[in-house]
N, CA, C and O atoms as a GROMACS GRO file, in nm:
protein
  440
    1UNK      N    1   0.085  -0.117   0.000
    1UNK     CA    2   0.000   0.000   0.000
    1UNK      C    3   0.090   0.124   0.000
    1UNK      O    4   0.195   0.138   0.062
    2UNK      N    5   0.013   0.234  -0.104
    2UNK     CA    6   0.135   0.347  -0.082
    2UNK      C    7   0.149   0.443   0.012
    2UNK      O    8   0.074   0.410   0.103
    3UNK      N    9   0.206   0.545   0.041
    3UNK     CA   10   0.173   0.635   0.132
    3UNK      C   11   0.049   0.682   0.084
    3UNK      O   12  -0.038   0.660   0.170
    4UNK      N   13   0.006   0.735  -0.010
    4UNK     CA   14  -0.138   0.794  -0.027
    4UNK      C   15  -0.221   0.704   0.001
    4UNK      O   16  -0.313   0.744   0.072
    5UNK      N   17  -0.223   0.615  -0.023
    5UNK     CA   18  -0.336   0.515  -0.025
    5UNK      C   19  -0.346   0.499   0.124
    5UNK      O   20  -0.460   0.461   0.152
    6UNK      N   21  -0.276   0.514   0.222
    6UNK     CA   22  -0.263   0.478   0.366
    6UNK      C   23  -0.344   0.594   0.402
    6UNK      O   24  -0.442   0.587   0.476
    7UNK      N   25  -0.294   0.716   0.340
    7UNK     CA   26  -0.342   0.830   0.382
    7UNK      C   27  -0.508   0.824   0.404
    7UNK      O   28  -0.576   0.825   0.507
    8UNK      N   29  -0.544   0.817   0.265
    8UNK     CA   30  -0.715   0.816   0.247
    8UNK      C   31  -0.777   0.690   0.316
    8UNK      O   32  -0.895   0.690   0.352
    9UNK      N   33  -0.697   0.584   0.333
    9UNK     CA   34  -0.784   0.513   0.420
    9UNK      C   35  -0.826   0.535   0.569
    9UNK      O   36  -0.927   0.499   0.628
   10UNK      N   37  -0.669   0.638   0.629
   10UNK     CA   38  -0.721   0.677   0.758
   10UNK      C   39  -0.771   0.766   0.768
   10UNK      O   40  -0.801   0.809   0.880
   11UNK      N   41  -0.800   0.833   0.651
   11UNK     CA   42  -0.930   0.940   0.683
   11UNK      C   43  -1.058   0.884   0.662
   11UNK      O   44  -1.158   0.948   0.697
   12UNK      N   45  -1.066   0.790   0.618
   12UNK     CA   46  -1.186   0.713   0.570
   12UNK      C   47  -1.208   0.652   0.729
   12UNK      O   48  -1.311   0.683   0.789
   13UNK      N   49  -1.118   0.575   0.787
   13UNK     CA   50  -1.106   0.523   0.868
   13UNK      C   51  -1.146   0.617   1.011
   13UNK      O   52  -1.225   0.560   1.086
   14UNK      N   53  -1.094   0.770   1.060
   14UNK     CA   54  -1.093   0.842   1.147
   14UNK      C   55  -1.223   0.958   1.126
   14UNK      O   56  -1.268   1.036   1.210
   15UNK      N   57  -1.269   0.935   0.966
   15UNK     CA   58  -1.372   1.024   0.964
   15UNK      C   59  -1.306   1.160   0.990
   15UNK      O   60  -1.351   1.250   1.061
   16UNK      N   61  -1.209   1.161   0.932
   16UNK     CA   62  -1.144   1.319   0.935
   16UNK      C   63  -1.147   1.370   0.738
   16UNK      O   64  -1.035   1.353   0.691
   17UNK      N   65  -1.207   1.402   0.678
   17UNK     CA   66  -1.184   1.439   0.546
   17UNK      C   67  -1.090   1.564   0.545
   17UNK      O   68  -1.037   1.599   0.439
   18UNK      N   69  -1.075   1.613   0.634
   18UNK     CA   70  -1.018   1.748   0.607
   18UNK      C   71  -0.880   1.794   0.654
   18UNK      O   72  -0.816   1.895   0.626
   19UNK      N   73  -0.850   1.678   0.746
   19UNK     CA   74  -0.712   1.662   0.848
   19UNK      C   75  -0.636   1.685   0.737
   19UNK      O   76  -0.654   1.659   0.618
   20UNK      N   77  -0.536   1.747   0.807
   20UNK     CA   78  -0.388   1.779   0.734
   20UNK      C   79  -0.326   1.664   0.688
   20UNK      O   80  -0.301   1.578   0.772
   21UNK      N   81  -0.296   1.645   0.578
   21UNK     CA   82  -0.189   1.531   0.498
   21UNK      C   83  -0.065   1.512   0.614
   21UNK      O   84  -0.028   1.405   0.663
   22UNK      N   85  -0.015   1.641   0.641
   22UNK     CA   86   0.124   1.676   0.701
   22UNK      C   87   0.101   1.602   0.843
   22UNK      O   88   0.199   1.540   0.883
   23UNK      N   89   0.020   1.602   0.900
   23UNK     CA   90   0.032   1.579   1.012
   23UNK      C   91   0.036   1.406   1.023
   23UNK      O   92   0.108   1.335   1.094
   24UNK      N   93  -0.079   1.364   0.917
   24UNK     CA   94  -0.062   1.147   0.912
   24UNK      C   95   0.043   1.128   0.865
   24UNK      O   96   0.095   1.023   0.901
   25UNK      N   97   0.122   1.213   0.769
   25UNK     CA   98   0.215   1.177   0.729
   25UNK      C   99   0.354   1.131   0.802
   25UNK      O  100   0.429   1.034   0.787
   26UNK      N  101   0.355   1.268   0.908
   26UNK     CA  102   0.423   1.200   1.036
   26UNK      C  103   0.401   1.158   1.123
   26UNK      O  104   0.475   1.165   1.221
   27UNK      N  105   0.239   1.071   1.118
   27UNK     CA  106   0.277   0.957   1.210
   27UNK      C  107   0.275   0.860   1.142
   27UNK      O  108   0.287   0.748   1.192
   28UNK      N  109   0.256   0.882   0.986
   28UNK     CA  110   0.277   0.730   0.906
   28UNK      C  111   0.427   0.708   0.925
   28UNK      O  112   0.467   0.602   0.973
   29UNK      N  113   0.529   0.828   0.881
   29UNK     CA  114   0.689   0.774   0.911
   29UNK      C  115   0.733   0.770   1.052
   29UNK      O  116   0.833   0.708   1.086
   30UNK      N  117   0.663   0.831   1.127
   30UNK     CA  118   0.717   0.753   1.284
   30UNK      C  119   0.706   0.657   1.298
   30UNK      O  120   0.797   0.587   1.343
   31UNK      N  121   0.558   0.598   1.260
   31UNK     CA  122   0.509   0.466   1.308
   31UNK      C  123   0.593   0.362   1.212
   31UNK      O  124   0.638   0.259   1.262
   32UNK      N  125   0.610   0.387   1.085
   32UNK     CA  126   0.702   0.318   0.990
   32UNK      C  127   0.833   0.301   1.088
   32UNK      O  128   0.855   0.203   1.159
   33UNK      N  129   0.904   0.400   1.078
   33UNK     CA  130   1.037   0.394   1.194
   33UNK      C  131   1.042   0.285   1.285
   33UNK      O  132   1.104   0.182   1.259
   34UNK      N  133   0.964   0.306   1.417
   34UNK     CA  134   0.955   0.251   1.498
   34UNK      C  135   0.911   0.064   1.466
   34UNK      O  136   0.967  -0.025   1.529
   35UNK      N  137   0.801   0.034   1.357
   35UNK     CA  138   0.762  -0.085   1.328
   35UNK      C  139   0.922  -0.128   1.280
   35UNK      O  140   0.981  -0.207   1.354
   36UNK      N  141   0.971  -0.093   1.195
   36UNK     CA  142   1.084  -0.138   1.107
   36UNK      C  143   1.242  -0.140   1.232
   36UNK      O  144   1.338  -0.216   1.219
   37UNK      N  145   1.234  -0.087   1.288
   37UNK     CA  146   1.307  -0.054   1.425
   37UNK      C  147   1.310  -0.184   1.543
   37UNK      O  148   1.397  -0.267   1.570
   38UNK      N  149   1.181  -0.159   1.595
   38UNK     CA  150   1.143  -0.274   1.664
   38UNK      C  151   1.130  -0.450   1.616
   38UNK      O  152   1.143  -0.550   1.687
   39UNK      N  153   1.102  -0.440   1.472
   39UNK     CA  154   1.094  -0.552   1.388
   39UNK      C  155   1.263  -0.632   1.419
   39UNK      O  156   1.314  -0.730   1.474
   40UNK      N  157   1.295  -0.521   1.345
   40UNK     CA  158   1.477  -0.575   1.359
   40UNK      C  159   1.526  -0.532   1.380
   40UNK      O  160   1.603  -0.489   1.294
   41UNK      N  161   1.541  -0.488   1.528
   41UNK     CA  162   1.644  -0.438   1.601
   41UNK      C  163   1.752  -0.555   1.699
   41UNK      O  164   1.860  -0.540   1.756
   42UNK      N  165   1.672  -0.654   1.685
   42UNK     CA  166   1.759  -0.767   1.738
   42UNK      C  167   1.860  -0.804   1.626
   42UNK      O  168   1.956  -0.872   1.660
   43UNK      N  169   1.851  -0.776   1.526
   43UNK     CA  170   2.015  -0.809   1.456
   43UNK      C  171   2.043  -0.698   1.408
   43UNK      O  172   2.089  -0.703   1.294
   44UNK      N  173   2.029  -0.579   1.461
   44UNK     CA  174   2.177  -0.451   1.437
   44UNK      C  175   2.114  -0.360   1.361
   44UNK      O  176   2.145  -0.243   1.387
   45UNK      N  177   2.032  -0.377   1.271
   45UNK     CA  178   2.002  -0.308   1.172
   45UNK      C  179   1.906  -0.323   1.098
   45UNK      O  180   1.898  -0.442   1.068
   46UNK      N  181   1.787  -0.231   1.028
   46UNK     CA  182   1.732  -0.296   0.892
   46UNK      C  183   1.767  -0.302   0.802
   46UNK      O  184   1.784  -0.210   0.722
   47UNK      N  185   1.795  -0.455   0.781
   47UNK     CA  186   1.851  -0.447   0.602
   47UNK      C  187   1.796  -0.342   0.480
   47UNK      O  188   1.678  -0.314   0.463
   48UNK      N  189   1.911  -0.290   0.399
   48UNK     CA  190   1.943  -0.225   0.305
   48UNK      C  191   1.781  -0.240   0.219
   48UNK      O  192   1.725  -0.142   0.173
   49UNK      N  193   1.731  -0.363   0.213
   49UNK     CA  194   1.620  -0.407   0.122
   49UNK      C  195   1.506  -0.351   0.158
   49UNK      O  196   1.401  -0.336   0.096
   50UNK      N  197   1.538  -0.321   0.270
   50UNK     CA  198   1.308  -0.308   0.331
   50UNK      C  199   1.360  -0.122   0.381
   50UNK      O  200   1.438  -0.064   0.457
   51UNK      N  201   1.276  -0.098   0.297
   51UNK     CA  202   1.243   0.029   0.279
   51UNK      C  203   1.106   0.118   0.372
   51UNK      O  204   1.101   0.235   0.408
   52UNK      N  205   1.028   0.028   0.385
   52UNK     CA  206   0.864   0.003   0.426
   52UNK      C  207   0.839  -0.076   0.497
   52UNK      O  208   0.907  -0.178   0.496
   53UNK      N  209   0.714  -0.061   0.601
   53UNK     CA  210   0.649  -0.145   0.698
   53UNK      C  211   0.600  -0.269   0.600
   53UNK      O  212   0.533  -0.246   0.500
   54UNK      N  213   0.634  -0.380   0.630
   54UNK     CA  214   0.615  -0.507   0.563
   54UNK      C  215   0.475  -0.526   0.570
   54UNK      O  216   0.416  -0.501   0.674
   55UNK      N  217   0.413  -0.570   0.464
   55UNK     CA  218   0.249  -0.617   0.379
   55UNK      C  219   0.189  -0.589   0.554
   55UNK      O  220   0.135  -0.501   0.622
   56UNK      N  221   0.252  -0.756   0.568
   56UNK     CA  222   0.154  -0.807   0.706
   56UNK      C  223   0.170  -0.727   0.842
   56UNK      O  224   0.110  -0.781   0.934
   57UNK      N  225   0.253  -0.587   0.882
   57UNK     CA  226   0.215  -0.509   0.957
   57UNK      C  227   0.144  -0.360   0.929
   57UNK      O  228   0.141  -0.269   1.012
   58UNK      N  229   0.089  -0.356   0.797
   58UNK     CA  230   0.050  -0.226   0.754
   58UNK      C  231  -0.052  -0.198   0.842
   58UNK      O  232  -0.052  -0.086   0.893
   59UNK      N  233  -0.149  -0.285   0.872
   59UNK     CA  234  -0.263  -0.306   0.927
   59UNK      C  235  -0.256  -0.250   1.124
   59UNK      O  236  -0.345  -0.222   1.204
   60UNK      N  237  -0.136  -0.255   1.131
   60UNK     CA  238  -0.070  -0.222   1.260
   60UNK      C  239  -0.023  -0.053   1.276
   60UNK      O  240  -0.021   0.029   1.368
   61UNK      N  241   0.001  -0.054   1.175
   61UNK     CA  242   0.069   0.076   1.119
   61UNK      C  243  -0.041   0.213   1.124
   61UNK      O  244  -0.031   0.327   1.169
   62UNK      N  245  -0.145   0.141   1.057
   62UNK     CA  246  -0.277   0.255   1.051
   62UNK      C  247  -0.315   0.234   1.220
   62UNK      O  248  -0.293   0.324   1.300
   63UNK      N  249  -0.367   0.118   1.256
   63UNK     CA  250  -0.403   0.126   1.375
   63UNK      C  251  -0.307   0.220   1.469
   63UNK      O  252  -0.368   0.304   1.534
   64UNK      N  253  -0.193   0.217   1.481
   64UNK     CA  254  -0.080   0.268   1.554
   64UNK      C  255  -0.080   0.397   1.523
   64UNK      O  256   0.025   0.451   1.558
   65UNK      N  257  -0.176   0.487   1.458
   65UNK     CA  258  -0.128   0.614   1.364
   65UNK      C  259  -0.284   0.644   1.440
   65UNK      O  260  -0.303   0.739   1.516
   66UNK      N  261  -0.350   0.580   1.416
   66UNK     CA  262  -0.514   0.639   1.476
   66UNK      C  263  -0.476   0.613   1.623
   66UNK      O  264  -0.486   0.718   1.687
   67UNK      N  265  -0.443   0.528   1.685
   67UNK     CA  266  -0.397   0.549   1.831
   67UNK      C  267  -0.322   0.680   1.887
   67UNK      O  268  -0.340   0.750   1.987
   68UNK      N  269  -0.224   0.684   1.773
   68UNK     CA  270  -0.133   0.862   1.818
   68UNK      C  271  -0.221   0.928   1.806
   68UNK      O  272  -0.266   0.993   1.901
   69UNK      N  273  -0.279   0.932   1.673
   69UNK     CA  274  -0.365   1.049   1.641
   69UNK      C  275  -0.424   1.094   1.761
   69UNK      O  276  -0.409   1.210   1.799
   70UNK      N  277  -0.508   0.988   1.841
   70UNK     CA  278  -0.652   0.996   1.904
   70UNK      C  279  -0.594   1.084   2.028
   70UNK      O  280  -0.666   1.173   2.074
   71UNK      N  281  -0.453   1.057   2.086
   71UNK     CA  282  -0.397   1.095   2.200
   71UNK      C  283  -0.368   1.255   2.205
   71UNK      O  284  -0.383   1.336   2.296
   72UNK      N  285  -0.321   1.269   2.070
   72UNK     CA  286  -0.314   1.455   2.084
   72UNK      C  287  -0.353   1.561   2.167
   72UNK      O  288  -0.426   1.647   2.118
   73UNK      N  289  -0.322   1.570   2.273
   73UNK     CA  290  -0.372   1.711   2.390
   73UNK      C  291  -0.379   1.601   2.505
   73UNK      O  292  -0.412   1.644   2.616
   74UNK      N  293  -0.352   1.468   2.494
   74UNK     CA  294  -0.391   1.420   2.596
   74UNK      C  295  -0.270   1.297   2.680
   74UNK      O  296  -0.287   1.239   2.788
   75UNK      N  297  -0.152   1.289   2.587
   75UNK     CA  298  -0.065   1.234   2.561
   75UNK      C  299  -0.015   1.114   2.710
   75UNK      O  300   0.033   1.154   2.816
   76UNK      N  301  -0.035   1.017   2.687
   76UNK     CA  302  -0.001   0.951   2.837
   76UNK      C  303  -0.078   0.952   2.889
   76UNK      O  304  -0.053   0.912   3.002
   77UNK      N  305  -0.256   0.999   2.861
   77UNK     CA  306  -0.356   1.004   2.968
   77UNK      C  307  -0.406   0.837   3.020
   77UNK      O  308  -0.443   0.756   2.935
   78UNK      N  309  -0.401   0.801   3.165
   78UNK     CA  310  -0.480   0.712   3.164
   78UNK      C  311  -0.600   0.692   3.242
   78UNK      O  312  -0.655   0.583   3.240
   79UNK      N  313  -0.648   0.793   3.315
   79UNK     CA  314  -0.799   0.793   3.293
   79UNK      C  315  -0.828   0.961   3.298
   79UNK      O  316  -0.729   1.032   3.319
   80UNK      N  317  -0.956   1.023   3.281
   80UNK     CA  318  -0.960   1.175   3.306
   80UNK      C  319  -1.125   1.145   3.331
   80UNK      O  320  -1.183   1.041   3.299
   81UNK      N  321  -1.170   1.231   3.378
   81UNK     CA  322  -1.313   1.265   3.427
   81UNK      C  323  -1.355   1.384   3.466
   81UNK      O  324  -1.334   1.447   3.570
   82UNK      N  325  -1.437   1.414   3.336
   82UNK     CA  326  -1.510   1.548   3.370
   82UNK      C  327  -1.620   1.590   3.290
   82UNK      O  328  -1.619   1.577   3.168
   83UNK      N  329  -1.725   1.646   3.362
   83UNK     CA  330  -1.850   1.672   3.328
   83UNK      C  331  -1.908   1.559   3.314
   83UNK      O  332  -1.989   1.560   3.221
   84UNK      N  333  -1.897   1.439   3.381
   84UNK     CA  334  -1.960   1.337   3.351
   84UNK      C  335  -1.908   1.240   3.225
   84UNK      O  336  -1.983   1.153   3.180
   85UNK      N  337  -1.754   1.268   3.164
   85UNK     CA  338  -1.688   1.211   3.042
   85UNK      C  339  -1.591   1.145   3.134
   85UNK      O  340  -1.528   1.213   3.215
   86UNK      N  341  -1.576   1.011   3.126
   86UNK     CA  342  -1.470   0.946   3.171
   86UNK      C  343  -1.366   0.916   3.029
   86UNK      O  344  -1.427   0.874   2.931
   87UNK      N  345  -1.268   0.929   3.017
   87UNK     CA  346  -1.141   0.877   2.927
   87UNK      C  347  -1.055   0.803   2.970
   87UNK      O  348  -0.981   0.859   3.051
   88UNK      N  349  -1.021   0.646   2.940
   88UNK     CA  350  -0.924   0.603   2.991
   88UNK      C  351  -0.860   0.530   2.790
   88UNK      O  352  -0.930   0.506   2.692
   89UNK      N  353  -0.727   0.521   2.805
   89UNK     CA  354  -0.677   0.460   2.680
   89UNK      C  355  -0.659   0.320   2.709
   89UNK      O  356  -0.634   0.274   2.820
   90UNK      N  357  -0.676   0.246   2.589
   90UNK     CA  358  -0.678   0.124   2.618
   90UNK      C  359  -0.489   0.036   2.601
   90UNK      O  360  -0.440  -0.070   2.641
   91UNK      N  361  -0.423   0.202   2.488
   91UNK     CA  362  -0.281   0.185   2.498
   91UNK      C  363  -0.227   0.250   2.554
   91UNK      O  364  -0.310   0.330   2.595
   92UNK      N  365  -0.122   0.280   2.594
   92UNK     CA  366  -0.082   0.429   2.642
   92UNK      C  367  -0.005   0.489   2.519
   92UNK      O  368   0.012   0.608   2.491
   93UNK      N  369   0.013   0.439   2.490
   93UNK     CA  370   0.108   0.488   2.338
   93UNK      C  371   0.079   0.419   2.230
   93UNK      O  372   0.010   0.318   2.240
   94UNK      N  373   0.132   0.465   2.100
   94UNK     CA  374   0.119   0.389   1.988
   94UNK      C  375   0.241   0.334   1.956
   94UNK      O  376   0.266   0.262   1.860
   95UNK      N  377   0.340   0.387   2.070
   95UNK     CA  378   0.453   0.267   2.098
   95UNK      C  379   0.486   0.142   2.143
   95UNK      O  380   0.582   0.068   2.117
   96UNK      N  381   0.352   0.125   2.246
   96UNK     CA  382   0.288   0.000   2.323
   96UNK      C  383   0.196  -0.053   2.235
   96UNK      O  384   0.189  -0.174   2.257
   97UNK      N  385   0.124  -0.020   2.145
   97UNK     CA  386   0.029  -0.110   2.048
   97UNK      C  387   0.128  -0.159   1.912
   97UNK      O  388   0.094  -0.254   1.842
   98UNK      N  389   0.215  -0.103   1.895
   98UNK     CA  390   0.337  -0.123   1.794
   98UNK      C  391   0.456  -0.310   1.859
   98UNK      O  392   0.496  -0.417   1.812
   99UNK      N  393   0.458  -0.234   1.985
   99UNK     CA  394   0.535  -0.322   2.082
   99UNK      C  395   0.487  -0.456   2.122
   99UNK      O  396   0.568  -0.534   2.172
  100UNK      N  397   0.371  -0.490   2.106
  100UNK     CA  398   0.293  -0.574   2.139
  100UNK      C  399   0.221  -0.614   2.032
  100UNK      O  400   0.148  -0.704   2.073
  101UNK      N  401   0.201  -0.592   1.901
  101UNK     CA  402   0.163  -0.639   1.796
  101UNK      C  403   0.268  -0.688   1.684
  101UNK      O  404   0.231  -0.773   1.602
  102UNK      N  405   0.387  -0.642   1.680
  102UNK     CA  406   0.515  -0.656   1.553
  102UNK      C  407   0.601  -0.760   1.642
  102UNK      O  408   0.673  -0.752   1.741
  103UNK      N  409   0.551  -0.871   1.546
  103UNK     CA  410   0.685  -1.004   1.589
  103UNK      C  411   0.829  -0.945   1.548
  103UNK      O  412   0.856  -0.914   1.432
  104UNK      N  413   0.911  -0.934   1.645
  104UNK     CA  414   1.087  -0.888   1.652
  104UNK      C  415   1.128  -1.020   1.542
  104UNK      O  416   1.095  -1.138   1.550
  105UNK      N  417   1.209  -0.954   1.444
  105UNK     CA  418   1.242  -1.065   1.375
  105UNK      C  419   1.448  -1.106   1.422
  105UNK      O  420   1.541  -1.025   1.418
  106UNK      N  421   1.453  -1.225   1.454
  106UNK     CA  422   1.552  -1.229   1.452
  106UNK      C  423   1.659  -1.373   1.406
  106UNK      O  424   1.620  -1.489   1.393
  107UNK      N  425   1.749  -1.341   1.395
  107UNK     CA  426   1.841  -1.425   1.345
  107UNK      C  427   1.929  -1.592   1.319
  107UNK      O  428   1.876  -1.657   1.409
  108UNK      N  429   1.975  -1.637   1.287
  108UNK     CA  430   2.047  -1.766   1.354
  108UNK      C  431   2.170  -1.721   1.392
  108UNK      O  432   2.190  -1.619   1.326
  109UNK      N  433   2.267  -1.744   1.468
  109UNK     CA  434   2.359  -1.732   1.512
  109UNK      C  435   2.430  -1.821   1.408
  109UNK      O  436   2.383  -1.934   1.404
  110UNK      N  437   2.528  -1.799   1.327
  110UNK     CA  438   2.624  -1.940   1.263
  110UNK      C  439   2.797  -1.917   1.336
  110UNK      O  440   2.886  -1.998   1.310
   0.00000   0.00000   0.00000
């Protein structure tokens, strides 16, 4: 999937038509970062080849991007109450839904 195509689905997805490009955009490459980071960071590096969050975590990627998104003004909240609105997150980050969804890929030793 391309970056655009990611784009319009999470507006499709967040019901935002009007949200800034600029702003999913950086949490599409954070969240890219961090997936590709966390993926293989147990052997040193991401290989030269993978450029992009792999097929089977894209799906992680949007979710992880609507999780940041949702947190904005509220960052780390885990519960709030007022006027009768309770808020609690069910991640605390979209570093913890990243962390807990992307199998670490790692190596054989030879």
């Amino acid at each position: 999937m391309t970056t655009d195509e990611k784009l319009i689905r999470l507006k499709r997805m967040m019901r935002l038509p009007d949200t800034d490009d600029d702003t999913l955009s950086a949490f599409l490459d954070f969240t890219r970062d961090e997936i590709l980071a966390w993926r293989y960071g147990a052997t040193g590096s991401v290989p030269e080849t993978v450029t992009d969050v792999p097929q089977e975590y894209e799906s992680v990627q949007l979710n992880a991007v609507m999780i940041g998104f949702s947190q904005i003004g509220g960052e780390g909240e885990t519960a709030h109450n007022e006027n009768g609105i309770s808020r609690q997150f069910g991640y605390s980050s979209c570093l913890e839904y990243i962390h807990k969804n992307v199998m670490p890929y790692v190596g054989v030793i030879s």
